[in-house]
N, C-alpha and C positions, 0 to 999 in steps of 0.2 A: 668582449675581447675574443680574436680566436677568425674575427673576418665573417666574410659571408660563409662560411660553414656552421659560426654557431649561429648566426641569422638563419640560417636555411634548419637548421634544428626549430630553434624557435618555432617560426613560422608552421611546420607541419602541426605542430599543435593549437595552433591560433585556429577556432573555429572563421572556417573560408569565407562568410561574411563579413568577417574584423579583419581578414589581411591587409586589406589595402590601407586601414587607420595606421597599425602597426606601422607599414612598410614610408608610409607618409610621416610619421612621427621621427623615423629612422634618417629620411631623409631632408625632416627640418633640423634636425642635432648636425649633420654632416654641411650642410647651409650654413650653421653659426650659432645656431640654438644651445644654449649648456644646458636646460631641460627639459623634458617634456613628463607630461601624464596622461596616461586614458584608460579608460574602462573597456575592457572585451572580455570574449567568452575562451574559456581558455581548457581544452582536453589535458586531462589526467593521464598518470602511467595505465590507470584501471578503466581509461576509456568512458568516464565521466565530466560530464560537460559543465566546468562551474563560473562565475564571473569573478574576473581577476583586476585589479588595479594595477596596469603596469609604470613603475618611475624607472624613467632613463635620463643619467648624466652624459656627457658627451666632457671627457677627461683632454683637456688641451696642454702642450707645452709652453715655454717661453716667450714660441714664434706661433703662438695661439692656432698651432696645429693640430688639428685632431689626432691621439695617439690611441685613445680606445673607446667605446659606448659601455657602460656599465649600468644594468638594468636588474631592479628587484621588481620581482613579485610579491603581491599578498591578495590571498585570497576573500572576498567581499561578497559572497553567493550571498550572503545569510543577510547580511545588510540590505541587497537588492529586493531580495523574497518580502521581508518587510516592509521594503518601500513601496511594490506592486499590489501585496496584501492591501495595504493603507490604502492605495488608488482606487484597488479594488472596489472596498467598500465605501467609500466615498462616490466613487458610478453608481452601486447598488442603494445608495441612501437618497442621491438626487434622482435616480431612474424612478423609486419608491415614492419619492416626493411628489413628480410631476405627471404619476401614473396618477397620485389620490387628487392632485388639481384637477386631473383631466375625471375623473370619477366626477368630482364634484360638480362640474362644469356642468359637464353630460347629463347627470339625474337632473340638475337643477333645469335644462334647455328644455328634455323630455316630457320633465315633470309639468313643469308650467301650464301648458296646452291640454295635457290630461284633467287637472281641475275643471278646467270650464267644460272639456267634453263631457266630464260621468259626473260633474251636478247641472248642465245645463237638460242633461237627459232622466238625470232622474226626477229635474222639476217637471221634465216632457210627461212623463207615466203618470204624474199625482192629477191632467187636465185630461179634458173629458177628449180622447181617440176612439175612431171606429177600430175596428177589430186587425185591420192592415194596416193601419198607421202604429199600433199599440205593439205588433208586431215587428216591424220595423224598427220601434222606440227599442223595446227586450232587446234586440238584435244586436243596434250601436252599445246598451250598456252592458252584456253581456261581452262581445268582443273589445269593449274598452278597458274591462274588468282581466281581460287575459290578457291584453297588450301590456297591462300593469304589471301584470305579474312575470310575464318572459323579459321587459325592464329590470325588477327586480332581480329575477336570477342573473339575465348577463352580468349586472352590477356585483350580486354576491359573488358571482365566477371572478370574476376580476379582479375584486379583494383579497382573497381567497388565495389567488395564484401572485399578487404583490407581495403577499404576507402581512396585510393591513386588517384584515379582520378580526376584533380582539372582545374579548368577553366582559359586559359590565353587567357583573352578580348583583341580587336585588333580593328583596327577602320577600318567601313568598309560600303559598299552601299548595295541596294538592286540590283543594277543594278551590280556592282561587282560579286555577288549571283547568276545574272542569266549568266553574262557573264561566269563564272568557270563552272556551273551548265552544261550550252549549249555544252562547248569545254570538257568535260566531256564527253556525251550521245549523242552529234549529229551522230556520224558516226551510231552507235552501233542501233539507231531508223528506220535511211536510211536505215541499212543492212537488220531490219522487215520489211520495207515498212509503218512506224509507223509515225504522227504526233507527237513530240513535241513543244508545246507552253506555252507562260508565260502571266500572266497578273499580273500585277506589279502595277493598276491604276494610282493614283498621286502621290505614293512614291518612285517610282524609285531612283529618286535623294539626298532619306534621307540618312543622315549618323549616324550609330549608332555605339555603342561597347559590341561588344559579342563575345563569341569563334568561329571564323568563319572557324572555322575548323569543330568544332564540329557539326554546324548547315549542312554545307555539309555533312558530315558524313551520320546524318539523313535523309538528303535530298535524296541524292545518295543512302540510302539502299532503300528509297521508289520509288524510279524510277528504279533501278533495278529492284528489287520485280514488277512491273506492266508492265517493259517490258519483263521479264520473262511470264507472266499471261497473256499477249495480246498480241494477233495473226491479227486482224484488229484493225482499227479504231488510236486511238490513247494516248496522252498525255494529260493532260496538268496541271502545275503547277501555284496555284495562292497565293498570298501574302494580306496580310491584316496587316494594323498598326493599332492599337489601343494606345494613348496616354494617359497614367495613368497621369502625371503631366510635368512639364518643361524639366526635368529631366529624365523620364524614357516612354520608350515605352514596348507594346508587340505584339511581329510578331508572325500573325500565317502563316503558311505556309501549302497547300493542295498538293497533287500529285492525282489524279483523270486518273482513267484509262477506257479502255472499254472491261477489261478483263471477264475473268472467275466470276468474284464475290466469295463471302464467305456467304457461310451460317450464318446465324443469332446465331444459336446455339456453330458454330463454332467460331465466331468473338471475347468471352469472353475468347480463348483459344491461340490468337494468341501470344499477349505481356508477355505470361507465356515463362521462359528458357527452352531451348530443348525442344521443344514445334514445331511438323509440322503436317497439317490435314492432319489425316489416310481417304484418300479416294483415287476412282481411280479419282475423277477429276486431286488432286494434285499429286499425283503419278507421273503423264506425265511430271510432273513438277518439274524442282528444288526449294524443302521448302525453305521458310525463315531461318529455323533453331535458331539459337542463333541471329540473327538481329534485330529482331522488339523489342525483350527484352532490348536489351542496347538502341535503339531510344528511349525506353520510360524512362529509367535511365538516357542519357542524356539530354534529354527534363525537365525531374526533377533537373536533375543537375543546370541546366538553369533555374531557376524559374517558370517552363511552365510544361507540363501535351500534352501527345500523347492519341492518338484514331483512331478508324475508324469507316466510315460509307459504308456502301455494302449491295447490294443484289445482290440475286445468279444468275447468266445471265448476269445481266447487270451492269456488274464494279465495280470497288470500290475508295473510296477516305481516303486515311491516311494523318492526320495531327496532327501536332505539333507546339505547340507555347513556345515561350521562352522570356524571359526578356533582357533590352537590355538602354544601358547608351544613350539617345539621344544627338546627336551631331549635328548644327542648319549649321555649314559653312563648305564646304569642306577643311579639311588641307592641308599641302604642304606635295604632299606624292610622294616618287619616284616608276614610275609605271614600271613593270615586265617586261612588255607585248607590243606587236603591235609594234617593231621594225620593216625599214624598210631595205631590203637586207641584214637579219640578216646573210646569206652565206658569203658574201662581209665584215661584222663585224669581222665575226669570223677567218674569213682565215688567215690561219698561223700563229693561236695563240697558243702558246709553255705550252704544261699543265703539270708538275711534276706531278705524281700520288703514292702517295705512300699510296701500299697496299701489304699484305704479301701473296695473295693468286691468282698466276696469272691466273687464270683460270676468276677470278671477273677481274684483269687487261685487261686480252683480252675482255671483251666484252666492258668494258669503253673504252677502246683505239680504237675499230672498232664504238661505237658509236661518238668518237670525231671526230676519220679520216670523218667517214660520214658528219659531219659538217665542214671539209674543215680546223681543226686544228692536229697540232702535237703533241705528246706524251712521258715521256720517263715513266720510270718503276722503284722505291725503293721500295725493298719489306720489310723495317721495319723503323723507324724511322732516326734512327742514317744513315742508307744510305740513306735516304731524305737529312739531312744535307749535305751531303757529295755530293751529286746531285747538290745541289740548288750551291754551294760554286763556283761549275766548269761550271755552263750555267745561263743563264739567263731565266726564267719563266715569264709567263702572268699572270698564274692561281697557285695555287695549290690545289689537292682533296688529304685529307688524310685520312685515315682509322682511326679508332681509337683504337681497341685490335690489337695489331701486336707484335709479340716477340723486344728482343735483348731491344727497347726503343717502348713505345710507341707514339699515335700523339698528346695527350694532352701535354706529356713532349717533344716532337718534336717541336711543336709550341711555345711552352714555351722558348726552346730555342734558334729557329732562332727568336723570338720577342728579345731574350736579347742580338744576334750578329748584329741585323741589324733595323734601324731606319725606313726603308718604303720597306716593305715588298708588294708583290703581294697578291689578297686575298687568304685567307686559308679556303676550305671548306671541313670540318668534313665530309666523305662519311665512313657511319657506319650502321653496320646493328641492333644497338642499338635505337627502336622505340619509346620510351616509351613517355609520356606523360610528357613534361618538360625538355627532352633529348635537344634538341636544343637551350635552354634558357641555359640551363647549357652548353653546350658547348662554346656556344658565352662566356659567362663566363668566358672561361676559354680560352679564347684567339682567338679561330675560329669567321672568319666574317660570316659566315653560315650554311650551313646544308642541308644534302640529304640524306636521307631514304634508303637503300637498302633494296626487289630491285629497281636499278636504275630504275625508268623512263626516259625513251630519251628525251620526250619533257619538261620534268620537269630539265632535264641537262641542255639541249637547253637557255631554260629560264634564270638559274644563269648564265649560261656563258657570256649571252647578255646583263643582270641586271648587272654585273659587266665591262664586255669592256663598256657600255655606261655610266656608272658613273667613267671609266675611262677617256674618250672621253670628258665630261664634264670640 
């Protein structure tokens, strides 16, 4: 009511965007329209910009003449903010989604192709090479060994920055810690002529629960890192419990070297991503690269907080501390490891493997025969089935993307033809973080990483005939 003046009031307030909605609704009521509705954004007395629902009647006489427009406001900010919030996170939940597809995708492309290069080369070193060929052989396994590992960190970074990388606690010793720690880096120390050592004081024998993957993880980038940096002298790793209450510990954990040291100036530079010292000391050297960044992401992830301490000359010590569930008695836990005549265990034990890419079959099949068992070869799932129907197995390794069927649905359905089944282990070169939680899941007794490790095959094989022996 009031004409184009109170229009023209109106309107100064209507954010300049929405006029033209407005001024269009205005002129469908004057059309014939008796109502309309819309949403705009609509200035305050205080010069605050909020979203207003506006209803406009268009008031007719007798002779269905327009005699005035009658328009309420009410204000809808708060309704909107929560419906954007919603959107919001609904982008960030599919964004997350199709970041961890694509993870997955990607380790598993990467992975694949790295199995057959670092056991097709490790079987190269065990035959007789003259001294340039054996050279050569070190060279591809060595750089196959770091291409694995700069995969893995992009991977970690990636996780990491989604907000997918999440902690599966496990119960576990300090002494456990140094034993993996030691079968880890002992050879690789002896090859420098390097001392490593542990001091563990009186906590050797505690048990806690943390991700003790993860804590390796860190541990092993920091002992790389200083066996890289040290040409004399030595190691060594030491532990420290600190007891917050009944309930919770925190381990810090040190790797101390007698390397090269870091500059002072350089040392606030190392935990930064893509981040290696421009000089020629490190030059001679393989950087860190993307490593000490995800130790200090993990270390956070873990309740705990990374650093270093160095001077230039004379060494350096990186540590990290994490949080960790105290556990007061040891449990009944069935142990992996320290088999006796495990060649004697294993002999002649008949392993299905089904995988669709035989080039990954030949190198598992020459790492089994080396351990003194047998082999046959399904290259997708449905010929698994059809294998297992006509022989008898010990073992089973299955792949998990393979055409025609895959091993998830494979497994799924020799569990529904058969009551006691031999173990089934998931061999995939799907890494991720959770990947073998979810497999076991989904029917597999276990899991292994491509690429294979031999002594890490070695292990489930043993872990399984002796808990069948049992």
């Amino acid at each position: 009511n009031g004409g184009d003046e109170n229009l023209e009031s109106l309107l100064k307030q209507v954010h300049h965007d929405d006029k033209a909605l407005v001024l269009q609704v205005i002129q469908d009521i004057k059309g014939g329209s008796y109502s309309e509705q819309i949403t705009a954004r609509f200035s305050t007395v205080e010069k605050i910009c909020r979203h207003v629902k506006f209803f406009f009647n268009g008031i007719r006489n007798g002779r269905a003449e327009l005699v005035r427009i009658v328009g309420v406001v009410i204000d809808v900010s708060n309704e909107i903010e929560k419906l954007e919030l919603k959107q919001q996170v609904e982008i960030a939940e599919k964004t997350a989604h199709l970041k961890q597809e694509f993870l997955a995708n990607i380790s598993h492309e990467m992975r694949t192709p790295m199995n057959a290069i670092m056991g097709m080369t490790n079987f190269l070193l065990r035959t007789q090479l003259n001294d340039s060929q054996e050279s050569f052989a070190k060279s591809i396994k060595e750089s196959s060994e770091n291409l694995l590992s700069i995969i893995n960190n992009v991977l970690d970074i990636s996780k990491i920055e989604s907000g997918v990388l999440t902690l599966f606690p496990k119960l576990f010793s300090i002494k456990d810690l140094v034993r993996k720690i030691d079968n880890l880096f002992r050879i690789e120390v002896s090859r420098k002529k390097l001392s490593l050592d542990f001091d563990t004081g009186e906590d050797e024998a505690l048990y806690f629960e943390a991700d003790e993957n993860k804590v390796v993880q860190v541990v092993s980038n920091y002992i790389s890192n200083a066996i890289k940096f040290t040409d004399r002298g030595g190691i060594s790793v030491d532990f420290q419990v600190e007891k917050i209450d009944n309930a919770k510990v925190i381990i810090k954990i040190s790797v101390t070297d007698t390397g090269i040291g870091i500059a002072e100036e350089d040392q606030k530079k190392l935990f930064s991503k893509f981040t290696q010292l421009d000089s020629s000391m490190t030059r001679s050297y393989q950087g860190a690269g993307l490593g000490l960044s995800i130790c200090r992401e993990l270390a956070r992830l873990m309740g705990g907080e990374a650093g270093v301490v160095s001077r230039e000359g004379l060494g350096s010590t990186f540590w990290f501390t994490f949080t960790g569930s105290l556990v007061l008695s040891e449990q009944d836990r069935v142990e992996k490891e320290d088999f006796v005549s495990s060649h004697q265990i294993l002999n002649g034990m008949n392993v299905l493997v089904v995988e669709d890419r035989f080039l990954n079959y030949k190198v598992i099949s020459m790492m089994l025969e080396s351990m003194g068992c047998k082999s046959v070869i399904a290259q997708n799932g449905q010929l698994g089935l059809e294998a297992f129907e006509k022989e008898a197995f010990d073992l089973i390794l299955m792949d998990i993307q393979m055409p025609v069927m895959d091993g998830l649905t494979a497994v799924k359905e020799l569990r529904k033809r058969h009551d006691n089944l031999p173990p089934v282990v998931a061999l995939t070169a799907n890494a991720l973080e959770g990947d073998a939680d979810y497999f076991i899941s989904q029917g597999m007794d276990d899991y292994i990483s491509k690429p294979v490790k031999e002594d890490l095959l070695k292990e489930k094989l043993l872990f399984w005939a002796a808990k069948k022996m049992k």
